[in-house]
C-alpha positions in Angstrom: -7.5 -10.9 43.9 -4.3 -11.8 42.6 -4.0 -14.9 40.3 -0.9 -16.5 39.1 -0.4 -17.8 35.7 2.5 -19.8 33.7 4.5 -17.2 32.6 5.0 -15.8 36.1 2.8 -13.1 35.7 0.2 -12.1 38.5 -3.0 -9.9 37.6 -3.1 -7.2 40.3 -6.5 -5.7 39.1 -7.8 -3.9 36.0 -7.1 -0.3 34.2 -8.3 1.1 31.0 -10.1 -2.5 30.6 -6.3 -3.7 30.5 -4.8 -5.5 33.1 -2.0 -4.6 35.6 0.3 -6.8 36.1 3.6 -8.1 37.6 6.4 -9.2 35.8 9.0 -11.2 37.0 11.5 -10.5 33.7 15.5 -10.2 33.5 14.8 -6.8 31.7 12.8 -5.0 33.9 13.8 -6.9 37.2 14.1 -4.2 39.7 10.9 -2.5 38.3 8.9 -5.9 38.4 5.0 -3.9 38.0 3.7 -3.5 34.8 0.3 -0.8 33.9 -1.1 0.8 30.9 -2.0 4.3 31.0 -3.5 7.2 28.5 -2.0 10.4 27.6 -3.7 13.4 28.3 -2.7 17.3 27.8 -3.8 19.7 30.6 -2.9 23.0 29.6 1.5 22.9 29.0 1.7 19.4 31.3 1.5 16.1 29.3 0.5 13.2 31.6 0.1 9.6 31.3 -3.3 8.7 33.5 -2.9 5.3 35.6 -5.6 3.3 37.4 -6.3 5.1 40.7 -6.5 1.8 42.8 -2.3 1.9 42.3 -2.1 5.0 44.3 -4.9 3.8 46.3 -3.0 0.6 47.2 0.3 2.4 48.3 -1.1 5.0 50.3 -3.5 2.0 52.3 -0.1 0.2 52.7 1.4 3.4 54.5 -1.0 3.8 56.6 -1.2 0.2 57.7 2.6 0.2 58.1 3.9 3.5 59.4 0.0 5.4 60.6 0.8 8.1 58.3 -2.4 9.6 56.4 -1.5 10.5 52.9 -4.5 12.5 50.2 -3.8 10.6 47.0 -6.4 11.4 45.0 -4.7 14.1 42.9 -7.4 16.6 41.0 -6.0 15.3 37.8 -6.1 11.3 39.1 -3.1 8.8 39.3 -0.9 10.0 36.5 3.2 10.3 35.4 4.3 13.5 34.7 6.1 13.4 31.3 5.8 17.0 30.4 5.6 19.7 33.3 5.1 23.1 31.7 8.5 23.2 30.2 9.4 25.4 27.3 9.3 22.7 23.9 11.5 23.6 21.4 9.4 21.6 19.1 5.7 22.7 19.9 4.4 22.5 16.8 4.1 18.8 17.6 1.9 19.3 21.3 -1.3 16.9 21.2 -0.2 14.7 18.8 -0.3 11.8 21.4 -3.7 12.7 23.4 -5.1 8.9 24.3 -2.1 6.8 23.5 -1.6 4.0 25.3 1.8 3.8 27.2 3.4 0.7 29.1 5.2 1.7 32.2 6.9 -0.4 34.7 7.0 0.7 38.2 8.6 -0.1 41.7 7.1 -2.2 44.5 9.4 0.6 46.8 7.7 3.8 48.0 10.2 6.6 48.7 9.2 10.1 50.6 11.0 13.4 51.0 8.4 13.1 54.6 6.2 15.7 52.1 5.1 13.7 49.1 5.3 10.0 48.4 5.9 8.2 45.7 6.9 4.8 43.2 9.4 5.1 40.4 8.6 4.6 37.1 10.9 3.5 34.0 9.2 4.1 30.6 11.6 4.4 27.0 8.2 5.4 25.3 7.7 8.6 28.0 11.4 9.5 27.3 10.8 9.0 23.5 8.5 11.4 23.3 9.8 13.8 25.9 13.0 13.9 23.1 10.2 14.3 20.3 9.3 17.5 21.9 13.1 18.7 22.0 13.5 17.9 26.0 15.5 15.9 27.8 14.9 12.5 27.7 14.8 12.0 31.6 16.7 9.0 31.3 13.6 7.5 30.8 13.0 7.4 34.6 9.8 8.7 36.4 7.5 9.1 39.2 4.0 8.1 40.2 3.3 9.8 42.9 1.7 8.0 45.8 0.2 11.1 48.1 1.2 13.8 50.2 1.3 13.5 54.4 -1.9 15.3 55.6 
């Protein structure tokens, strides 16, 4: 169901009890998808945990539109990467953030390498804290990944 409302926003479907959403905003115009996530720590990873109906929603759309089967149900759900085993030269900090809430703003384009699939992701809160940790801010650009080609 999508339903528009005044301030150009459509609601896409529901995460977290919040709402994803579309933004059509100067600031984020070429990322114009908006979601809420939770933070999580699996073992040295840090990862922000998105709806599963995202992923869901890109890999139908592949299907439909190239015939190309993707698995996108990862073990560990729809989720950014913000952490990914690396060394943190401020560790004495890890798990601070376990169930923050994080806005993200993602792509409407799916890219491939023909292996994996996936939407970018812009996030200055994911970059923050990668630079809280002591790492590399990213730029703050990401990845959700979409699936992999069975």
């Amino acid at each position: 169901m999508i339903l528009d409302t005044t301030a150009g926003t459509c609601i896409l479907g529901s995460n977290f009890d919040k709402l994803i959403t579309m933004y059509r905003d100067s600031e984020h115009e070429d990322y114009p998808h908006c979601t809420v996530g939770k933070l999580w720590h699996h073992a040295d990873w840090l990862l922000l945990n998105v709806d599963d109906e995202i992923t869901r929603y890109y890999a139908s759309i592949i299907k439909q539109r190239f015939s190309i089967d993707l698995h996108w149900k990862s073990k560990w759900g729809a989720h950014v990467s913000v952490i990914r085993g690396e060394a943190l030269p401020n560790p004495e900090k890890w798990g601070r953030d376990e169930g923050r809430e994080i806005k993200i703003y993602y792509t409407h384009q799916v890219y491939t390498n023909a292996d994996h699939w996936w939407v970018n992701v812009i996030s200055e809160e994911l970059a923050d804290i990668r630079t809280s940790y002591g790492l590399p801010p990213e730029k703050k650009f990401f990845h959700l990944t979409v699936g992999r080609t069975l």
